[in-house]
C-alpha positions as CSV (number, residue, x, y, z in Angstrom):
1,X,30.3,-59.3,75.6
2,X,26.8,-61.2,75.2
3,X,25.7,-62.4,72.3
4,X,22.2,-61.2,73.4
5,X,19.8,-58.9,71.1
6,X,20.3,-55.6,72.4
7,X,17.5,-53.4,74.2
8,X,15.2,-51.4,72.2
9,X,13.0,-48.9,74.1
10,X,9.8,-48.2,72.5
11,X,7.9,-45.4,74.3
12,X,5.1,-47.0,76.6
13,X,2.3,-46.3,74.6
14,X,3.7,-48.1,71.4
15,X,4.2,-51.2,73.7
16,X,0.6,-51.1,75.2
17,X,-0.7,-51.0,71.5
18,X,1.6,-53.9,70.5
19,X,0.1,-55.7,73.7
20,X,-3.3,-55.1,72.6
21,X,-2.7,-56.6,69.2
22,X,-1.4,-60.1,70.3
23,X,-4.5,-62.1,70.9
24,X,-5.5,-61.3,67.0
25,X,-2.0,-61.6,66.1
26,X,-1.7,-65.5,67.7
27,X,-4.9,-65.9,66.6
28,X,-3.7,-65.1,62.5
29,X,-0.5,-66.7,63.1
30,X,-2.5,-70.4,64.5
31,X,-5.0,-70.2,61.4
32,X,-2.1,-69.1,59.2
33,X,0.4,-72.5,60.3
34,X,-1.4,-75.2,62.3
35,X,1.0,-75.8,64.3
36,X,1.2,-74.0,67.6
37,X,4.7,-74.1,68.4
38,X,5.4,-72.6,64.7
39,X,2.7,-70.4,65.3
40,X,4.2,-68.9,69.1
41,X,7.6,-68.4,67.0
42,X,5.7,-66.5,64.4
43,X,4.1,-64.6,67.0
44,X,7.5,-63.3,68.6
45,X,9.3,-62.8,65.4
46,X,6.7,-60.2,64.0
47,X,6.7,-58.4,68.0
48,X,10.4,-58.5,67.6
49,X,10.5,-56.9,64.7
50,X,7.8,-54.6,65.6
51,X,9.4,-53.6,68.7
52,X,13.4,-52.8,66.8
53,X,11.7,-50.6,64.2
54,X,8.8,-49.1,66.6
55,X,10.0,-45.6,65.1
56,X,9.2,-46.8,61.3
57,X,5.4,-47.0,62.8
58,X,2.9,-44.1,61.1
59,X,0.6,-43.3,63.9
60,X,-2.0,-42.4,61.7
61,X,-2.0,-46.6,60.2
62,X,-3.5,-49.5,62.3
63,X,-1.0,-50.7,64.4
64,X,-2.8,-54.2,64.0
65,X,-2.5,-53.9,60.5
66,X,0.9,-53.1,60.2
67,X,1.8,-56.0,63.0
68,X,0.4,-58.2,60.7
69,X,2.1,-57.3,58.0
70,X,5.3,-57.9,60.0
71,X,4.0,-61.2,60.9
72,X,3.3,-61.8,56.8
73,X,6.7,-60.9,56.1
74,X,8.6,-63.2,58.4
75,X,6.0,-66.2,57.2
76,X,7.2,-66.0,53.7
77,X,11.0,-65.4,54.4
78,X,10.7,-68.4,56.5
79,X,8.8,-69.9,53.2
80,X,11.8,-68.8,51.2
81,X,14.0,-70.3,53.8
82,X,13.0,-73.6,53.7
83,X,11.4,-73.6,50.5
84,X,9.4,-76.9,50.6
85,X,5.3,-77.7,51.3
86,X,4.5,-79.4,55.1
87,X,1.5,-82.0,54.8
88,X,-0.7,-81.9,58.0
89,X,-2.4,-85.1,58.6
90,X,-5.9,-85.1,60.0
91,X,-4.7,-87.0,63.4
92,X,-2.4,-84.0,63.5
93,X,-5.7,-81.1,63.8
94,X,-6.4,-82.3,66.7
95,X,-4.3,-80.2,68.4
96,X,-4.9,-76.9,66.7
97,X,-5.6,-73.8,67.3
98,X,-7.5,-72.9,70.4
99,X,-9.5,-70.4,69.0
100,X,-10.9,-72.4,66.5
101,X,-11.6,-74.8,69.3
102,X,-14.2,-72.8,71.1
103,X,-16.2,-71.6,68.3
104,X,-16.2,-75.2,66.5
105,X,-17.9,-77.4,69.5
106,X,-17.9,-80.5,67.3
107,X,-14.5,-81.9,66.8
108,X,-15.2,-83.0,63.5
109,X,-16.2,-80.0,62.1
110,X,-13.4,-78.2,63.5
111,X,-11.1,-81.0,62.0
112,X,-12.5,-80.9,58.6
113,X,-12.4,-77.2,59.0
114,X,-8.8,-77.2,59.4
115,X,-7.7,-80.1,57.0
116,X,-9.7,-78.0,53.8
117,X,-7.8,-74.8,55.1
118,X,-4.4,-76.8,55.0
119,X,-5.5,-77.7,51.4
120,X,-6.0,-74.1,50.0
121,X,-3.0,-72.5,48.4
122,X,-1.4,-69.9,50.6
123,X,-2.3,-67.2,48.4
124,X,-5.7,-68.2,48.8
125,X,-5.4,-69.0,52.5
126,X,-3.5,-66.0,53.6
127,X,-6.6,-63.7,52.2
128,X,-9.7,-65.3,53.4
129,X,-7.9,-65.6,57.1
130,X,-7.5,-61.6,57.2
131,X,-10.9,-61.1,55.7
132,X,-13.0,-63.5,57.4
133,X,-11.2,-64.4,60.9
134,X,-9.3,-61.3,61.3
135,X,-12.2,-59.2,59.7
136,X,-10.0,-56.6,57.9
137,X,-11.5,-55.0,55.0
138,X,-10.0,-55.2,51.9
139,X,-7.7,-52.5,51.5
140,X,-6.4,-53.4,54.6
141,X,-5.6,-56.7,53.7
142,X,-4.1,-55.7,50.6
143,X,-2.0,-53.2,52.6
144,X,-1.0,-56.3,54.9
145,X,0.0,-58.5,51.7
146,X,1.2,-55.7,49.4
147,X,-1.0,-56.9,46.6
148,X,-4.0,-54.8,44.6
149,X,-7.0,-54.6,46.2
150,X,-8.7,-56.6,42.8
151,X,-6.2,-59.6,43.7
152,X,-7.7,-60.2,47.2
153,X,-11.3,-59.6,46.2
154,X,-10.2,-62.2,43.7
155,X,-8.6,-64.6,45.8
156,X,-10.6,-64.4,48.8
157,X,-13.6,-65.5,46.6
158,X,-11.9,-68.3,45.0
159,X,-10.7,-69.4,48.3
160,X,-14.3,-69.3,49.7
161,X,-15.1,-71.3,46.6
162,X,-12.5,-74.1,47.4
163,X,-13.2,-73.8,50.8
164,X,-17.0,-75.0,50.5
165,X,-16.3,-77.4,47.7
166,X,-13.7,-79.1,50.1
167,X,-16.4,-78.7,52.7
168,X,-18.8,-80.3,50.6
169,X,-16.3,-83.4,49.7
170,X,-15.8,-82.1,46.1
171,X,-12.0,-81.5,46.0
172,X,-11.7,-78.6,43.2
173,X,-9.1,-78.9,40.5
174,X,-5.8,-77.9,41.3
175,X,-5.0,-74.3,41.3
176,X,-3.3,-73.5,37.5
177,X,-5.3,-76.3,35.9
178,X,-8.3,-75.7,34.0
179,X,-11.0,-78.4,31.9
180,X,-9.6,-77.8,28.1
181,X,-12.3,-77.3,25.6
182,X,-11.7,-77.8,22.2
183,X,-12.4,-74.8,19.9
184,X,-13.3,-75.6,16.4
């Protein structure tokens, strides 16, 4: 017997949805790691997953929205799996995502883009990506995180927050710290 992952027949047009949801999907999965390689595995884990529990899929959802979902899920249990923070050094950027690539012409834009990204916290990260690159509303990306709607209004702005102070070379405070003030 083969050790292989058995055959799972989705009906063709669950497949040709799941198709159409990759570039966004790679896209997420880039912005989300930095790392392409990481970011491919990512990628097929989530349409693996997708594809052996096609029947759990409610027609009446997004199917883009529930992929990445799938694809948030197998980032943090591979978070929880190895349980410790990668650095990504600047020479490192140079090599990121594509897509970022064509909409950032200058290089050095695009490489302090992704080096103030790689310093938000991933709860702040994970957010703003959906909202701003992927362009889901809200709700949706609270669906896709399973966390109240307040929370990612909340953490979307504070991320945009950090995002343009690191932009602007002001380096905020780090997150659960706050300037003490003395009561009297």
């Amino acid at each position: 017997m083969s050790s292989r992952t058995p055959v799972v027949i989705a009906p063709t047009a669950f497949r040709q949805q799941l198709l159409g949801t990759i570039p966004r999907l790679r896209r997420y999965a880039r912005s989300l790691v930095f790392e392409s390689a990481a970011a491919d595995d990512l990628v097929q884990t989530a349409l693996e997953r997708a594809l052996a529990h096609w029947h759990q899929f409610d027609q009446r959802r997004d199917i883009l929205v529930w992929v990445l979902s799938i694809a948030h899920n197998a980032y943090m249990d591979d978070r929880r799996r190895h349980a410790h923070t990668t650095s990504v050094e600047p020479l490192d950027l140079q090599d990121g995502p594509d897509a970022l690539a064509a909409h950032a012409p200058d290089p050095g834009l695009r490489m302090d883009l992704m080096a103030a990204l790689a310093k938000l916290s991933v709860e702040q990260r994970e957010p703003l990506l959906l909202v701003t690159l992927e362009q889901l509303s809200y709700a949706e990306c609270a669906e896709v995180l399973r966390i109240p709607i307040g929370t990612v209004m909340s953490r979307v702005s504070r991320g945009r927050a950090a995002l343009r102070a690191l932009l602007d070379g002001h380096a905020p405070a780090p997150s659960g710290t706050r300037g003490l003030r003395r009561v009297v």
